[in-house]
C-alpha positions in Angstrom: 11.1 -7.7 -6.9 8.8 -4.6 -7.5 6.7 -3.9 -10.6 3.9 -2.0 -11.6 1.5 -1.8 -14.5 -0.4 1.1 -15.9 -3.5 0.9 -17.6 -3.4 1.8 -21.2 -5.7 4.9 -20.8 -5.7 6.8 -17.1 -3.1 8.3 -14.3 0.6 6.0 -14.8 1.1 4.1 -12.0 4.4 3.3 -10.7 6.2 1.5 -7.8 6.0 4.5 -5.3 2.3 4.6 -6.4 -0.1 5.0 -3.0 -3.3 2.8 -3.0 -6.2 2.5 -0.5 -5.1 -0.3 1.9 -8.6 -0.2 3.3 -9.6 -3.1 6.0 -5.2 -3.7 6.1 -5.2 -0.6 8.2 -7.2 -3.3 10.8 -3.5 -4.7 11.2 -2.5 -1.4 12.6 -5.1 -0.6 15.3 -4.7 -4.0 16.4 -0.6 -3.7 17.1 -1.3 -0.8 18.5 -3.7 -1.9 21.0 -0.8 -4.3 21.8 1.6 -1.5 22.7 -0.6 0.1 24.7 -1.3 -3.3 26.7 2.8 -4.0 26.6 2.8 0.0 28.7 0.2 -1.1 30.5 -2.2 1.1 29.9 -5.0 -1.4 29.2 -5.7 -5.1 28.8 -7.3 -7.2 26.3 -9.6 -8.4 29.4 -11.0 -4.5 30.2 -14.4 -4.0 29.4 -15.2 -1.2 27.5 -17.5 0.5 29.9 -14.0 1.5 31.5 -13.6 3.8 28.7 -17.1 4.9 27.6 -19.0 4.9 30.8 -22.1 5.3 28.9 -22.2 1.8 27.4 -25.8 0.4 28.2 -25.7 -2.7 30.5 -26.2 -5.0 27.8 -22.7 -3.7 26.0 -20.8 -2.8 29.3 -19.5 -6.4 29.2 -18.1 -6.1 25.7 -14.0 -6.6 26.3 -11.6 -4.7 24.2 -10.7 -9.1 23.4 -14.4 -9.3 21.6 -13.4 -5.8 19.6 -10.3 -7.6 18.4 -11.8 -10.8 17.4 -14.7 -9.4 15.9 -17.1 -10.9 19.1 -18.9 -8.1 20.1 -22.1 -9.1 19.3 -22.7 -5.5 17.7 -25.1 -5.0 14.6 -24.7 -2.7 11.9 -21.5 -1.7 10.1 -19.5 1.5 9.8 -22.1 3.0 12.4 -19.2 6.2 12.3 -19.4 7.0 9.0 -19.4 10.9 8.3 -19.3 11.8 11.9 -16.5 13.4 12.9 -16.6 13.8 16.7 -15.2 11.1 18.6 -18.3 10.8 20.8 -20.7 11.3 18.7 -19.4 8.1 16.6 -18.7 6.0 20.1 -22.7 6.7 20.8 -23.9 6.0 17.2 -22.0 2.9 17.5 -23.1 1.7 21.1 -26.8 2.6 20.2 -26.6 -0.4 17.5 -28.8 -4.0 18.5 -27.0 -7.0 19.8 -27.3 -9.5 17.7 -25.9 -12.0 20.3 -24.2 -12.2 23.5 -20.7 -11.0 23.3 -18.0 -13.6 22.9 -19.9 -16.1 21.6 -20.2 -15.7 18.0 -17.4 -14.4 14.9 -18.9 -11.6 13.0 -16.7 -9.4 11.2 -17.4 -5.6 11.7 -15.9 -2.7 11.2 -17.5 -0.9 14.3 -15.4 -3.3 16.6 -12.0 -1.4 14.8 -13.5 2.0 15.5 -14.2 1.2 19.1 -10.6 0.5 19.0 -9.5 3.1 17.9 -11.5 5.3 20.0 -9.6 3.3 23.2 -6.5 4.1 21.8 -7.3 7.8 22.3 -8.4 7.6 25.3 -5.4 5.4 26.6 -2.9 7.3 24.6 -4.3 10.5 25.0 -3.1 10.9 21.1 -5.3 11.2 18.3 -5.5 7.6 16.5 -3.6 8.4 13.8 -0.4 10.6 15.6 -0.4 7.2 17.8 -0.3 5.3 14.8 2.3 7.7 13.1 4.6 7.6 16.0 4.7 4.5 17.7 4.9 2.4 14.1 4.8 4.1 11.4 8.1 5.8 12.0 9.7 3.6 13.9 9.4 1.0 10.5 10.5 4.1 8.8 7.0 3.9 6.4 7.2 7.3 5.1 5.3 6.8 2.5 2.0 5.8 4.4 -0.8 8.1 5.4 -4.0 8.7 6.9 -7.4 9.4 4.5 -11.1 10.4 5.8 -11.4 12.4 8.9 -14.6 11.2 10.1 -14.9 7.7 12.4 -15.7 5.9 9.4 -12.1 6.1 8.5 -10.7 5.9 11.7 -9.2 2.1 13.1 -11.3 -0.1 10.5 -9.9 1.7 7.3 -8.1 5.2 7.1 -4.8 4.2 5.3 -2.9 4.6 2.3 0.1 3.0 1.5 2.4 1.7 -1.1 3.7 -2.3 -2.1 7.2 -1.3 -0.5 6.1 0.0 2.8 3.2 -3.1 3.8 6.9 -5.1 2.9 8.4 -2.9 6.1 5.4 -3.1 8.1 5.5 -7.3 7.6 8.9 -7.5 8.5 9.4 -5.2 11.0 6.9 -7.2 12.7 8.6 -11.1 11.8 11.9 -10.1 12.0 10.6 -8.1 15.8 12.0 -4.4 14.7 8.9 -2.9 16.1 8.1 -5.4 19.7 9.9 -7.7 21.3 10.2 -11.1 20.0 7.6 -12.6 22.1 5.0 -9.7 21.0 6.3 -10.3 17.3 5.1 -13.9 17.4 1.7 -13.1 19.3 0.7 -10.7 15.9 1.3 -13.9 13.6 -0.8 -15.8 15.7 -4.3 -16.9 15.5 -7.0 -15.9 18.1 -10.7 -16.7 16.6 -11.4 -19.7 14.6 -13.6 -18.2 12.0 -14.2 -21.5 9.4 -13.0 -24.6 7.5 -11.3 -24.4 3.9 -9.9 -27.7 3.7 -7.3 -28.4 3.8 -7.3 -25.4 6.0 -8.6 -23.9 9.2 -9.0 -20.2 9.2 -8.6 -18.1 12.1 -9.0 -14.8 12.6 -5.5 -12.7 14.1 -4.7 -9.4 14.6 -6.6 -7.6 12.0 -5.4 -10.6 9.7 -6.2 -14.3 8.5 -4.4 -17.0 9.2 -4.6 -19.9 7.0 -3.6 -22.8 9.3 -2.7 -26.1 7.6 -1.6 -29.7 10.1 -1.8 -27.4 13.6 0.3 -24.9 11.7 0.4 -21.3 10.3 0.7 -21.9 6.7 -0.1 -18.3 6.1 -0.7 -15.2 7.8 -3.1 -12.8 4.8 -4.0 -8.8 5.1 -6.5 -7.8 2.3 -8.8 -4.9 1.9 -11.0 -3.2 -0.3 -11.1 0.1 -0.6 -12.9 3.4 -2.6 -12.2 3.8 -6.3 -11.9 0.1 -7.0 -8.7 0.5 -4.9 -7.8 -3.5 -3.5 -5.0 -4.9 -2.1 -3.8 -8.2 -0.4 -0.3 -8.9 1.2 0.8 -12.6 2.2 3.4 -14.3 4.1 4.4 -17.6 4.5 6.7 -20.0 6.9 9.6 -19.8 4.2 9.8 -16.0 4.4 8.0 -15.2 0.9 5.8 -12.1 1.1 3.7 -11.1 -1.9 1.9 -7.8 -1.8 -0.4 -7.2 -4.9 -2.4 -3.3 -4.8 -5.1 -3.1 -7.5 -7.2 -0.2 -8.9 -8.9 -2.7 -11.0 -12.0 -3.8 -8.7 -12.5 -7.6 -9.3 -11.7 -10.5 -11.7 -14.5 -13.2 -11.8 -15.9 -12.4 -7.8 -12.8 -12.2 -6.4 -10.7 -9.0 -6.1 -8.0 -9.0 -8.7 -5.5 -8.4 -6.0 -6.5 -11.6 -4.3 -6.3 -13.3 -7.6 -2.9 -12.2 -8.7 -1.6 -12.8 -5.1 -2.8 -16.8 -5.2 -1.4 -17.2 -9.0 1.8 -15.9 -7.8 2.9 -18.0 -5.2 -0.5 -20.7 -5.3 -1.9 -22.0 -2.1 -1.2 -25.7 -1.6 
């Protein structure tokens, strides 16, 4: 079932309606950084002083693993903002503190995605968002989905637009293994990072996503973001096969983004 619901005074919104998918876009970086392992043109164990050469000895270390699971140990956020060069953001990035050694504390950043999407340049030999475009966005035939920004800001950590209907493809062309092979499929809806306790749950950190994990299992895998313009948006699945994506232009309800909120009162974590 697909609705949508207009505010009284404003632009109508409908069910084709794009919204800022913001930190969701995570969720594509990270698949993409497992089709370039699957062609074997990197591994999750490569540090990243294979691809920028100019990492300083303390960050040399850092693995394209620690980028994914938010490890790094790098300080700051968004460090790319507003610069539009590939290298210049890589730098701006890199020069950033180290909080802590990598790998050995969760910290979530959105310089980690940008690295990321800096390596899948440099592996693909693509810009980030024509390897995006062509190895997943049109093979999941998500034709309404596309790029925002320019500048590195935008780039790997956030960047996207996209409607209700196509996150739907994009989460089932990954479960029902449309996009990688079945074994791959299952690796995206599996956690990597313990990140805290909620009990009854254990949250874990996945690819780009959260995994709410409940008795040793997955009882949830959850992408959210929030984006510009109040833009919010949350898409959940569960064992069963339900999926409930919610996109809001309506900011927050009571601390918690109305997305979020309408996406718990649907189908209500228990």
């Amino acid at each position: 079932m697909e609705k949508a619901y207009s505010p009284r005074i404003g632009t109508p919104l409908s069910i084709s309606s794009q919204f800022n998918i913001a930190s969701i876009t995570k969720s594509f970086t990270a698949a993409a950084i497992l089709r370039l392992r699957s062609t074997h043109r990197l591994s999750f164990s490569d540090p990243i002083s294979r691809f920028f050469p100019y990492a300083s000895p303390g960050k040399r270390d850092i693995t394209i693993y620690h980028l994914l699971t938010h490890t790094s140990g790098l300080a700051g956020h968004s460090a790319g903002a507003g610069i539009v060069r590939r290298d210049g953001a890589v730098t701006a990035i890199l020069a950033q503190r180290l909080e802590y050694p990598p790998g050995t504390h969760y910290e979530y950043q959105d310089d980690n995605y940008e690295l990321l999407a800096a390596i899948i340049e440099i592996a693909s030999g693509l810009k980030w968002e024509d390897y995006i475009d062509r190895e997943l966005l049109t093979p999941a035939r998500m034709n309404s989905t596309t790029f925002q920004g320019g500048d590195w800001g935008h780039k790997g950590a956030n960047g996207m637009r996209s409607t209700a209907h196509d996150l739907y493809k994009w989460l089932t062309a990954i479960h029902d293994g449309k996009l990688f092979g079945l074994t791959e499929s299952r690796e995206l809806e599996s956690p990597l990072m313990h990140v805290r306790s909620e009990p009854p749950y254990e949250i874990h950190y996945g690819y780009g996503n959260r995994m709410y994990i409940r008795n040793g299992r997955v009882a949830e895998i959850m992408h959210s973001g929030s984006g510009d313009a109040r833009n919010t948006s949350v898409a959940r699945m569960l064992p069963d096969g339900t999926i409930v994506i919610v996109l809001s232009n309506a900011g927050q309800h009571k601390g918690t983004t109305w997305a979020s909120y309408l996406g718990t009162r649907l189908v209500p974590r228990r």
